[in-house]
C-alpha positions as CSV (number, residue, x, y, z in Angstrom):
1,X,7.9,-14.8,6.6
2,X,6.2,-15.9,3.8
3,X,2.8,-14.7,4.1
4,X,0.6,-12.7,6.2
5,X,-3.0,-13.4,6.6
6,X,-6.2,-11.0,7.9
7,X,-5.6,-12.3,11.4
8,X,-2.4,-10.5,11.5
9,X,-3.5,-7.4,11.3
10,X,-6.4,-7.7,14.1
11,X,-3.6,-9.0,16.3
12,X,-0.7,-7.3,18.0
13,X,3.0,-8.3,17.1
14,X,5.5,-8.9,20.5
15,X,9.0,-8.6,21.2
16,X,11.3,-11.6,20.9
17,X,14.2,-11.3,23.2
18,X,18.1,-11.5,21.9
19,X,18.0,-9.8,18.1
20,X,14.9,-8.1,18.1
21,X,14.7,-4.4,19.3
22,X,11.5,-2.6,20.4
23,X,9.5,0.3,18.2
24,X,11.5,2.2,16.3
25,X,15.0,1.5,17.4
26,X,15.7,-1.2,14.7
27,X,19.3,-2.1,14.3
28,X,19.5,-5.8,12.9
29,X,20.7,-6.0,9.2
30,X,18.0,-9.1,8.6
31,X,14.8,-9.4,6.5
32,X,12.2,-7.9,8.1
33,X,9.6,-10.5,10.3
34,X,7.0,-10.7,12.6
35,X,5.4,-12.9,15.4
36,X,1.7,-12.8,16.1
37,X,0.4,-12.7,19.3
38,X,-3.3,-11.9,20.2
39,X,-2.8,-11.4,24.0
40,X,-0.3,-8.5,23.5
41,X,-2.0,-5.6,23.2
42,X,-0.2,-2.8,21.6
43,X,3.9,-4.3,20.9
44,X,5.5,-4.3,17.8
45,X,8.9,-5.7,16.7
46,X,10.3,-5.6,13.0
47,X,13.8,-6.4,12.0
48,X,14.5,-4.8,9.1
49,X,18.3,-3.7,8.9
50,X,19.0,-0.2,6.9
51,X,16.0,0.5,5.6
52,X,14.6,0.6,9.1
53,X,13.9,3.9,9.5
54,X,12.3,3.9,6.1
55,X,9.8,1.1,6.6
56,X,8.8,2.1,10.0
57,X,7.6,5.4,8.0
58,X,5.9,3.7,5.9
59,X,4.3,1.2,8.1
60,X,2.7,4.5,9.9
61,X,1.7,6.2,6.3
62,X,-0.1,3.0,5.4
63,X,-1.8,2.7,8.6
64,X,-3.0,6.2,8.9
65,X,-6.7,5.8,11.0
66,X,-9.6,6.5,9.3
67,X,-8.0,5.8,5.7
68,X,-8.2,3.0,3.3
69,X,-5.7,2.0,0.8
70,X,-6.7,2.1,-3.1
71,X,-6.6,-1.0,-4.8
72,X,-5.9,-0.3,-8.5
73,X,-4.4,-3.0,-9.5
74,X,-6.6,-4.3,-11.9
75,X,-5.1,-6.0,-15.1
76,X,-6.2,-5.1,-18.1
77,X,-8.5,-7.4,-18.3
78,X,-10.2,-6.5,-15.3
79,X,-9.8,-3.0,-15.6
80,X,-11.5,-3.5,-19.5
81,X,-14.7,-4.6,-16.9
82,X,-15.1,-2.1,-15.4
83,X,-15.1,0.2,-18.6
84,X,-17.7,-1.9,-20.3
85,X,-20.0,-1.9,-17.4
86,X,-19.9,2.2,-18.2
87,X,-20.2,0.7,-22.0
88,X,-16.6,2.0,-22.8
89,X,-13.9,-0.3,-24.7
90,X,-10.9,-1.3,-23.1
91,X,-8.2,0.8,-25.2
92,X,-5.4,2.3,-24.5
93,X,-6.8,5.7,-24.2
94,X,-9.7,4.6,-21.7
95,X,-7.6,3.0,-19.1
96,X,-5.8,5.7,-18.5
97,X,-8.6,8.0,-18.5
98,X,-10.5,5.6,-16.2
99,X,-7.4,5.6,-14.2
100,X,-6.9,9.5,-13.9
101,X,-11.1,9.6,-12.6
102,X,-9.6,7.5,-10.1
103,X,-6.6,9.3,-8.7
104,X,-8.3,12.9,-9.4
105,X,-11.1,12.8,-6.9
106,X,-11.0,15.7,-4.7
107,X,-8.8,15.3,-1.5
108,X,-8.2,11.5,-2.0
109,X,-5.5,12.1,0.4
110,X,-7.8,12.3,3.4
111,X,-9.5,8.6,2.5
112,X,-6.5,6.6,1.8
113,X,-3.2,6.2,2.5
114,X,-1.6,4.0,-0.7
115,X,-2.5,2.7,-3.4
116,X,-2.3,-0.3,-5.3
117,X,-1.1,-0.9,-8.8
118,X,-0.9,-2.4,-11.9
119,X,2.3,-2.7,-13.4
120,X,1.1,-0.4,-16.3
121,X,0.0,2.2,-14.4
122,X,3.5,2.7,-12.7
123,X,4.3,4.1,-16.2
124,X,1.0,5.4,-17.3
125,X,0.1,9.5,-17.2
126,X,-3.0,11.0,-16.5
127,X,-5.2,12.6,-19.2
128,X,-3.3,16.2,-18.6
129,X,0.7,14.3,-18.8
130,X,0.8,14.0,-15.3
131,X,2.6,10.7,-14.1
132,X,-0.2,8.7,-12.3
133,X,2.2,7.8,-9.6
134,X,3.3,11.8,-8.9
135,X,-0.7,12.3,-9.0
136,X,-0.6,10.0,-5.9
137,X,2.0,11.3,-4.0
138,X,0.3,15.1,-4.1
């Protein structure tokens, strides 16, 4: 599948026949895919081989109700934007420190379920040394 668009996600997926297994039962070593079909209500089909199990869990994380997902993945560029419309320079102190506001608020947890990010901040650490990705999973 090489992309998936808005109307995917306000549509249901359905069940091929042959290969494809129902819900959670996923036993097809293939690349994971999907069919879109508005008339079926509540289906869902995935082939995903052995890391089924896996992305099924994480399809139900990400799609908690009631949360968002955190998009953080600003480039530096972007994320030098948003510190100067606080009228701070883009360093390498301040993204970080913009960063940590970001992951810090108090119970995050209950408004979103992922996050988004920028290939620095995979490696980045919060203002008090704590990885910014171990910050998320608390």
């Amino acid at each position: 599948m090489a992309s998936a668009s808005a109307s995917l996600f306000k549509s249901s997926i359905v069940l091929d026949k042959s290969e494809w297994v129902k819900g959670q039962t996923l036993r097809q070593s293939s690349v994971a895919a999907v069919r879109c079909n508005p008339a079926a209500p509540s289906s869902l089909t995935i082939r995903a081989g052995s890391y089924a199990n896996e992305l099924v869990k994480t399809a139900k994380t990400i799609a908690s109700p009631g949360r968002g997902i955190l998009a953080m993945d600003e480039s530096n560029a972007t994320c030098g934007k948003s510190l100067a419309s606080i009228g701070l320079e883009n360093t390498e102190v301040n993204r970080p420190a913009w960063r940590t506001l970001l992951v810090t608020v108090p119970s995050l947890g209950e408004y979103i379920s992922g996050a988004i990010l920028f290939e620095e901040t995979l490696y980045q650490s919060t203002t008090d040394g704590r990885k910014i990705v171990d910050v998320l999973i608390e």
